[in-house]
N, C-alpha and C positions, 0 to 999 in steps of 0.2 A: 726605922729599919726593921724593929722586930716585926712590927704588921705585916712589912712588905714579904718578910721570908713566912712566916707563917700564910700569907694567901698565895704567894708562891708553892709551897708545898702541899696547900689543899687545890689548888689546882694541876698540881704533878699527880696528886694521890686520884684526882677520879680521872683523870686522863690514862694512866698506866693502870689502874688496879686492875687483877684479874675478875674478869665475869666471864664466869660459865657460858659458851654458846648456845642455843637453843632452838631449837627445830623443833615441826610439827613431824608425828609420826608418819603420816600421810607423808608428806615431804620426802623422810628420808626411805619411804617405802618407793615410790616413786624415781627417787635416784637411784637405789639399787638394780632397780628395773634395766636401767640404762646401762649397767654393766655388762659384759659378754668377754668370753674367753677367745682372744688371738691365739690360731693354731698356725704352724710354718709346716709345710707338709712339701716333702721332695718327691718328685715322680720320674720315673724312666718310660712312662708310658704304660709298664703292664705291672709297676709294683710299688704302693707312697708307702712310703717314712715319715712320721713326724718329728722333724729336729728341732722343734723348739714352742713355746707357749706362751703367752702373757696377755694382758688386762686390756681392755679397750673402754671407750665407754659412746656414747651416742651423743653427737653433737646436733645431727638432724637425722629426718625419717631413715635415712638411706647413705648417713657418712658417720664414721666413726671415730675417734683419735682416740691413739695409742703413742708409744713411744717408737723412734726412732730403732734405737736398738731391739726391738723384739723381731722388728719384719727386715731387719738389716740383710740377711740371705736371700730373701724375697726379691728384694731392691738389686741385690748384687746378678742373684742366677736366674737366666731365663726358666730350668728345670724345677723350680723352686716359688711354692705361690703360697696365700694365704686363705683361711678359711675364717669365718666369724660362729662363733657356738652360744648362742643365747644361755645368760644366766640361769634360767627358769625353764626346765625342759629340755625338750631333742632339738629344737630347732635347729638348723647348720645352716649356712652358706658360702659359697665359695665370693672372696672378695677380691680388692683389686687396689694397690698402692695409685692413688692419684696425687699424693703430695708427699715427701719425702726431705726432712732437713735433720741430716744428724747432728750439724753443727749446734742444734735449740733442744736434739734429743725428742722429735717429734714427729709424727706421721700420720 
């Protein structure tokens, strides 16, 4: 019985012990890249508002995910759209909710 709890607890100890994660700097240089600021920007036509901001990140060349609740006014009002602000620079563009699940908190 003793062996048996002793190899039981050496294989609980390397299955749970903490180790450190580990990335390549490249890597994590590379993921950053893919970050970009969600802007909610309200228009009457001759005057935007920005009512609200948050994280995106780059799933492919040209889609993004973010959360559900950041573009949640976007999704609600026609007056009401979103823009994409590259991490790295001026870049801007104007973007466009094509998927929307608040129930998962995603967009």
């Amino acid at each position: 019985m003793k062996q048996f709890l002793l190899a039981w607890a050496a294989i609980f100890s390397a299955l749970f012990s903490a180790v450190p994660a580990q990335a390549e700097q490249a890597d994590v240089d590379a993921a950053a890249r893919g970050v970009v600021r969600i802007v909610i920007i309200a228009s009457d036509g001759e005057r935007a508002a920005i009512l609200g901001h948050g994280t995106g990140f780059a799933i492919t060349r040209n889609k993004i995910l973010t959360n559900a609740h950041v573009v949640e006014k976007a999704a609600r009002y026609d007056d009401v759209g979103v823009g994409v602000i590259r991490a790295e620079g001026d870049d801007r563009w104007p973007a466009r909710i094509i998927a929307y699940s608040p129930d998962n908190d995603l967009a």
